[in-house]
C-alpha positions in Angstrom: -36.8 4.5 -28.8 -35.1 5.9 -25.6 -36.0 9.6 -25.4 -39.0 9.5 -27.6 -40.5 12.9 -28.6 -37.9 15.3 -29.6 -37.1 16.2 -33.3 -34.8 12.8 -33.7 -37.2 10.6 -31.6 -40.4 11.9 -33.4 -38.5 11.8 -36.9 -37.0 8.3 -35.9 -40.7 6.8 -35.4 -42.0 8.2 -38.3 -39.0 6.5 -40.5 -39.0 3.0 -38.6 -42.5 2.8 -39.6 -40.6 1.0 -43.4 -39.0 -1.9 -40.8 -41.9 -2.5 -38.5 -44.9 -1.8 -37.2 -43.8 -3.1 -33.2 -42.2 0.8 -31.8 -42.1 1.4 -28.7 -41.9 5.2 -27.2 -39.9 5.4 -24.4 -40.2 8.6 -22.2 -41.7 10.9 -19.5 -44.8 11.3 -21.0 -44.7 10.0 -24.4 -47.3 10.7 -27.6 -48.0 8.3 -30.7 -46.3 8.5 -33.4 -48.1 6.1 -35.6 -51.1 4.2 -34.5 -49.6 1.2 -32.9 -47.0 2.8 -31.3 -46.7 1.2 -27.9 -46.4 4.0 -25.5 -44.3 3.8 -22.0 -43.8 6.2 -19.5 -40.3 5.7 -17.4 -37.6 8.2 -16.0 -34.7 6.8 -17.8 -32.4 8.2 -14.8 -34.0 5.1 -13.0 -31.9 1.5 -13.5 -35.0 -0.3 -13.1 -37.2 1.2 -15.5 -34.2 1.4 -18.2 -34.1 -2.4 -17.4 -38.2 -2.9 -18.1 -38.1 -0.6 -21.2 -35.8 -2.2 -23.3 -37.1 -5.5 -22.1 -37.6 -7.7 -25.2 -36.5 -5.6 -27.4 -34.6 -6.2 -30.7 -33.7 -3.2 -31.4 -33.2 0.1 -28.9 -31.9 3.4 -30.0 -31.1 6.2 -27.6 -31.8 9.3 -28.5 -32.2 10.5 -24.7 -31.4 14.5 -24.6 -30.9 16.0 -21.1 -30.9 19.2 -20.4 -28.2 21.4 -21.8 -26.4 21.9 -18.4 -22.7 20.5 -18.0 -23.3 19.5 -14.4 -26.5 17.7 -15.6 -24.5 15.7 -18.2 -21.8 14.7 -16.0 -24.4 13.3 -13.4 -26.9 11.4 -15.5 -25.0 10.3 -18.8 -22.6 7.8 -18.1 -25.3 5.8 -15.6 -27.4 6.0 -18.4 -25.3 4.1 -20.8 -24.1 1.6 -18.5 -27.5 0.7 -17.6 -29.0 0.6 -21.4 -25.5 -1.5 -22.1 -26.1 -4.1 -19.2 -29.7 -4.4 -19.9 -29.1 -4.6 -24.1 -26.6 -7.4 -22.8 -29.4 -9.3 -20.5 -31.8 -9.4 -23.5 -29.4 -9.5 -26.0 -30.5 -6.1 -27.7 -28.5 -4.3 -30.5 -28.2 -0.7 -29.7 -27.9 2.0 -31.9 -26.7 5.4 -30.0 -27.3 8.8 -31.7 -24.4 10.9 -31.2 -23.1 14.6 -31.5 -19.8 15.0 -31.9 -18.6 16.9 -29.1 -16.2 13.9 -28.3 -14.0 15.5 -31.4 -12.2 18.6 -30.4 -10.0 21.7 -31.6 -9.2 21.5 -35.8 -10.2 17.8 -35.9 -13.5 19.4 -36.3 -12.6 20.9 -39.6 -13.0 17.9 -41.2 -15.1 14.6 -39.4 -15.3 11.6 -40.7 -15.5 8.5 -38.3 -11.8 8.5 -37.9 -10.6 11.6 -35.9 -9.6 10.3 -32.6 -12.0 10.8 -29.4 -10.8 14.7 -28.3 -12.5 15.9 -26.5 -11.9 19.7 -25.6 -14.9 20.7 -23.4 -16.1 19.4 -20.2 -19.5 17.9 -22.5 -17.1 16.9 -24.8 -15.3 14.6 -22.0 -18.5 13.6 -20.8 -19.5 12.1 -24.7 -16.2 10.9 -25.0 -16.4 8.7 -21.7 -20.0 7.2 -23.0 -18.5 6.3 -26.3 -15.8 4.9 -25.0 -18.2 2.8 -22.7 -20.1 1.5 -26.3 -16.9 1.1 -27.8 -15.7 -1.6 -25.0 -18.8 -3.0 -24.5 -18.6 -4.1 -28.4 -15.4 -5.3 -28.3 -15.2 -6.9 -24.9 -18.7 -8.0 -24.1 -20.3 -9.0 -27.5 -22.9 -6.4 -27.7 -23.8 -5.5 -31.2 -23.5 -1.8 -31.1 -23.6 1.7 -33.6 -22.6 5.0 -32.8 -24.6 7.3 -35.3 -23.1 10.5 -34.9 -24.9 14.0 -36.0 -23.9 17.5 -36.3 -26.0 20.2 -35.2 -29.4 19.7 -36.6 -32.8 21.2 -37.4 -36.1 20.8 -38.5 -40.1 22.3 -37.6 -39.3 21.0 -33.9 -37.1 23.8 -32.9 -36.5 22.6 -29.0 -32.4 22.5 -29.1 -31.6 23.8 -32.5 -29.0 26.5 -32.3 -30.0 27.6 -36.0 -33.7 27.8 -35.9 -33.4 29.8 -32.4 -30.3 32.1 -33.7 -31.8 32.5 -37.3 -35.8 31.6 -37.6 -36.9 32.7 -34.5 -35.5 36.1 -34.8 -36.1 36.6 -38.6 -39.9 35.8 -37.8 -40.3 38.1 -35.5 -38.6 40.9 -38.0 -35.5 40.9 -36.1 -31.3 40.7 -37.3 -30.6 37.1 -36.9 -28.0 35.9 -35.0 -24.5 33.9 -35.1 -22.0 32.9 -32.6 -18.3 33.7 -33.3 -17.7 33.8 -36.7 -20.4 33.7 -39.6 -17.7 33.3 -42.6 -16.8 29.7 -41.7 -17.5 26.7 -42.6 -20.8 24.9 -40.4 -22.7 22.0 -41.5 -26.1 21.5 -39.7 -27.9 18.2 -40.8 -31.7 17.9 -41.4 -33.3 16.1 -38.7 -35.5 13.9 -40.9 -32.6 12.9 -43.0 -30.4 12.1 -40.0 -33.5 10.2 -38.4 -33.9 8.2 -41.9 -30.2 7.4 -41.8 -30.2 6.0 -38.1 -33.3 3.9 -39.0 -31.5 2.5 -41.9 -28.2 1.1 -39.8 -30.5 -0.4 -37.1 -31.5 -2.3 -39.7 -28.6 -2.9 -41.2 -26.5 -5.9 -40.1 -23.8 -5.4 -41.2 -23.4 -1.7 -40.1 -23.1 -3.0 -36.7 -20.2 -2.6 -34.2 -19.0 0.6 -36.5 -19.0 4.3 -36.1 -21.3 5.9 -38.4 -21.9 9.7 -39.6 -25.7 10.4 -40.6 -26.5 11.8 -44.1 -25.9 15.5 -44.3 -25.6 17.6 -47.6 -21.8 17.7 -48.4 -21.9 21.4 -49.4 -19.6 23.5 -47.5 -21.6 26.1 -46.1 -21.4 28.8 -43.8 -23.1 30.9 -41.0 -23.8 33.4 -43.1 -24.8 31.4 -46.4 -27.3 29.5 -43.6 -29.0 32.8 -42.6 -29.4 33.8 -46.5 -31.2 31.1 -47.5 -33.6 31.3 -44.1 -34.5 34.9 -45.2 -35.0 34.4 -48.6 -37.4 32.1 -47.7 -38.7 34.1 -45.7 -38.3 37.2 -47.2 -36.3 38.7 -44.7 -33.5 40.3 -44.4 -30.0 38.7 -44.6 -28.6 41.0 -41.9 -27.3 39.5 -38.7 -25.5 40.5 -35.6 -22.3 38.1 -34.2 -22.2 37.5 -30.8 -18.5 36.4 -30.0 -16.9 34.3 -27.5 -16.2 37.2 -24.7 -19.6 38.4 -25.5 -20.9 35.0 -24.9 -18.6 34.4 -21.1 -20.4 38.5 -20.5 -23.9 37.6 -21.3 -23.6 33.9 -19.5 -23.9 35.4 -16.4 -27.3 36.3 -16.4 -28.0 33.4 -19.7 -27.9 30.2 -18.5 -27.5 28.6 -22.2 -25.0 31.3 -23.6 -22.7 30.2 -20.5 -23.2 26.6 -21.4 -22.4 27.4 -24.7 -19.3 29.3 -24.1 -16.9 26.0 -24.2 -18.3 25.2 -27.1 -17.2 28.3 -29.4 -14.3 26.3 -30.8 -17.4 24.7 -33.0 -18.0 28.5 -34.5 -14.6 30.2 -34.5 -13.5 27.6 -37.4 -14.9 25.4 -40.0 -16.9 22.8 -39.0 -17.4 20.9 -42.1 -19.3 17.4 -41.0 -18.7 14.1 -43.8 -21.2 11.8 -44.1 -19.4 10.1 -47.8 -19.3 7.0 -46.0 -23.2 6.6 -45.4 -24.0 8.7 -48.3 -22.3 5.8 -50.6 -22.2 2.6 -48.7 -26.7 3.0 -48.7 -26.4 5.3 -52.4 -28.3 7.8 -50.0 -28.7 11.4 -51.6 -29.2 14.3 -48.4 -32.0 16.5 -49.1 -30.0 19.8 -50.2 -29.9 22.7 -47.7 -32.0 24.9 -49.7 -34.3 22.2 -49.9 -34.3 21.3 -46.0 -34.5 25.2 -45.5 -37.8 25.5 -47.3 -39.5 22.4 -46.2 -38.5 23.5 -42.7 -40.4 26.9 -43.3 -43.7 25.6 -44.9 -44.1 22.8 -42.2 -44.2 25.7 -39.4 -46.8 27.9 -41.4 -48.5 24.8 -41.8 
């Protein structure tokens, strides 16, 4: 695992633990898992040490997250991939690549499946959409066995880059108005980290899921900013009342918030629906998504815990 120890490389080890005990936790300064987790420190922005992590591997998935900076992604993704790509090739790894889906722009958001076209309408949109297109080419031209396994926003206990735990939880606990960008009346599916963990643990394993695009297990109800922050402060009884920031409150703020102005291109996710399908996982594997409410309250009693 490339980018071991966030909320998708922690929840990934935990679920590759039903295929095989022989994990290795690729990072800065990675921590076990499970107990025979094979640890390995690297900087992943170095060719070399891409090259001697994935060495003899079967099996890598990338679940690398750089910092939330535009300039950052533009510099270090597309090296990235073209190093895991040639080094998958030299040892003839599959890769499985966890994926947003901020190569999908304007109203084909309103409705993903795997076949809206690569559209990208932000600058980190362009930069996904050049990495996936790297994946893509590499499968078709080059023989490497590949999966893009795309998410939607997600969240879990580990709250590091989860737009609903910070906007919602984090304010709620501390007896505050939670939060929403945009509009809170539309449409916004946010997966459940374990669930989309499970799901890309299940198509590495999966021959024939291979060479496809894939989107991870999500509940398919159609729920929305507001719905999201009702069933945190049930929970937690709290109140349900938030506060909107919108889009020329965002570009205002950004000035003196680094991640509000990094966020700003992004609004187009928030102004709409964003309704994320996952039918195809959901039926090809007869998968069933833990229900929001469900994900919601598991979430809640893992942080008291």
């Amino acid at each position: 695992i490339l980018g071991a120890g966030g909320a998708i490389g922690t929840e990934l080890a935990k679920s590759l633990i039903q295929f095989t005990n022989d994990i290795r936790l690729v990072s800065r300064n990675p921590k076990k898992v499970n107990p025979n987790d094979e640890l390995f420190s690297a900087d992943l922005t170095q060719k070399d040490q891409v090259a001697k992590a994935i060495a003899g591997s079967e099996v890598v998935y990338v679940t690398v997250g750089f910092e939330y900076n535009t300039k950052i992604w533009q510099k270090l993704w597309v090296p990235l991939m073209k190093n895991v790509i040639d080094a998958c090739l030299i040892n003839k790894t599959k890769l499985v690549f966890f994926d947003n889906v901020y190569a999908i722009g304007g109203d084909h958001i309103k409705h993903i499946t795997e076949t809206p076209p690569i559209s990208p309408t932000s600058k980190k949109g362009q930069v996904r959409a050049e990495v996936d297109k790297l994946i893509i080419e590499a499968a078709e031209k080059r023989s490497l066995e590949a999966i893009i396994a795309r998410a939607p926003d997600f969240f879990s206990e580990y709250k590091d880059r989860s737009l609903l735990m910070n906007l919602v939880y984090d304010n709620l606990v501390k007896g505050r108005k939670a939060q929403w960008f945009c509009n809170a009346k539309v449409i916004h599916t946010t997966g459940y980290a374990p669930d989309l963990a499970k799901g890309t643990a299940i198509l590495g394993n999966t021959k024939d899921a291979y060479n496809q695009i894939w989107n991870l297990p999500t509940d398919p109800e159609k729920i929305t900013g507001e719905q999201w922050i009702k069933l945190f402060a049930d929970e937690m009884n709290a109140t349900d009342k938030y506060q909107v920031l919108p889009a020329w409150g965002m570009r205002l703020l950004g000035v003196f918030v680094p991640i509000l102005r990094e966020m700003h291109e992004m609004c187009y996710q928030y102004d709409r629906d964003y309704y994320f399908d996952s039918s195809k996982f959901n039926s090809t594997f007869r998968f069933v998504p833990t229900a929001n409410r469900i994900a919601v309250k598991q979430t809640i009693e893992r942080l008291k815990q």
